[in-house]
C-alpha positions in Angstrom: -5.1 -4.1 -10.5 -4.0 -1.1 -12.2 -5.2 2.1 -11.5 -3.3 4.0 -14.0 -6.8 5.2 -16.3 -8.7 6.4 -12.8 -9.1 9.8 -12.9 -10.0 10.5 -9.4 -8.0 11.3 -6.8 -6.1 9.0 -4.6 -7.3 8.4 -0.9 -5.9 10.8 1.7 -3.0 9.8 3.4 -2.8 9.7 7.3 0.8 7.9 7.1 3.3 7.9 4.3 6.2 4.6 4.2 8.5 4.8 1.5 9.8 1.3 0.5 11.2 2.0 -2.8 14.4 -0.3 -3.4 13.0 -2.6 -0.9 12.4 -6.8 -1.7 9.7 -8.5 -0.5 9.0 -9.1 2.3 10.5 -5.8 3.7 7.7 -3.6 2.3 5.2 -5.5 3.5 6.7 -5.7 7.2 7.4 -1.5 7.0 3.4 -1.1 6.2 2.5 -3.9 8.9 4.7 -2.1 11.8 3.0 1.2 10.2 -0.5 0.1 10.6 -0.1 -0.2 14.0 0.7 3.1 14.6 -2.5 4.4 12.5 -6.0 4.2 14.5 -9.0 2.4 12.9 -10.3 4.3 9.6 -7.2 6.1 9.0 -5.0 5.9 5.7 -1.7 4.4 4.8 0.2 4.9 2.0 2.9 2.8 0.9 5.4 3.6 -2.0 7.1 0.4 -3.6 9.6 -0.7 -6.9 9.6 -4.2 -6.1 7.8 -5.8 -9.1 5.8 -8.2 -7.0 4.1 -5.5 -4.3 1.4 -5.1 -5.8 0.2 -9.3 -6.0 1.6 -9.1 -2.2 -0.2 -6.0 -0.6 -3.7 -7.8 -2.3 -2.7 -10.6 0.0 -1.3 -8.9 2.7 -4.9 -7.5 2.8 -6.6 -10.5 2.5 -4.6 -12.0 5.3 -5.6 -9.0 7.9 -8.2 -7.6 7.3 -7.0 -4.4 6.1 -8.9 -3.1 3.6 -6.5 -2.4 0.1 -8.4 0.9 -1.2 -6.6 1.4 -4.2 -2.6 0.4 -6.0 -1.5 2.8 -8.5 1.4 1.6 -10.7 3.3 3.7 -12.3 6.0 3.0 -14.2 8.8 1.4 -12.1 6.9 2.2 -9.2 3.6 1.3 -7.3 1.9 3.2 -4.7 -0.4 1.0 -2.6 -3.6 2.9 -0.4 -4.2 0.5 2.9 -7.2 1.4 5.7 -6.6 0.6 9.2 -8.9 -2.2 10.2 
């Protein structure tokens, strides 16, 4: 998914996790332990440079439940949008 033609803007933030230079399966682990902190409805928003994020947050969401609003890649970079369940 590439979000890099949307025009609108990106989901509001509730929680911000910064995983740049992180591998697999660190980013994933920072968002999960994040999550939990967050009540149901509100917003995540996880900043990654590992190449393979983006294929793991789908699954990360298919695995919980937690609903993947949006992934913006950009560049080097992805910036994944996940809902608290």
């Amino acid at each position: 998914m590439n979000d890099t033609t949307d025009t609108s803007s990106p989901p509001v933030a509730d929680l911000e996790v910064d995983a740049s230079g992180l591998k697999c399966p660190l980013p994933i682990l920072r968002a999960k332990k994040a999550l939990a902190q967050l009540s149901s409805g509100q917003v995540l928003k996880v900043i990654t440079t590992d190449p393979h994020a983006v294929r793991d947050f789908q699954a990360f969401s298919r695995q919980t439940g937690n609903p993947l609003l949006r992934q913006i890649e950009s560049g080097d970079a992805s910036v994944h949008f996940l809902a608290r369940r």
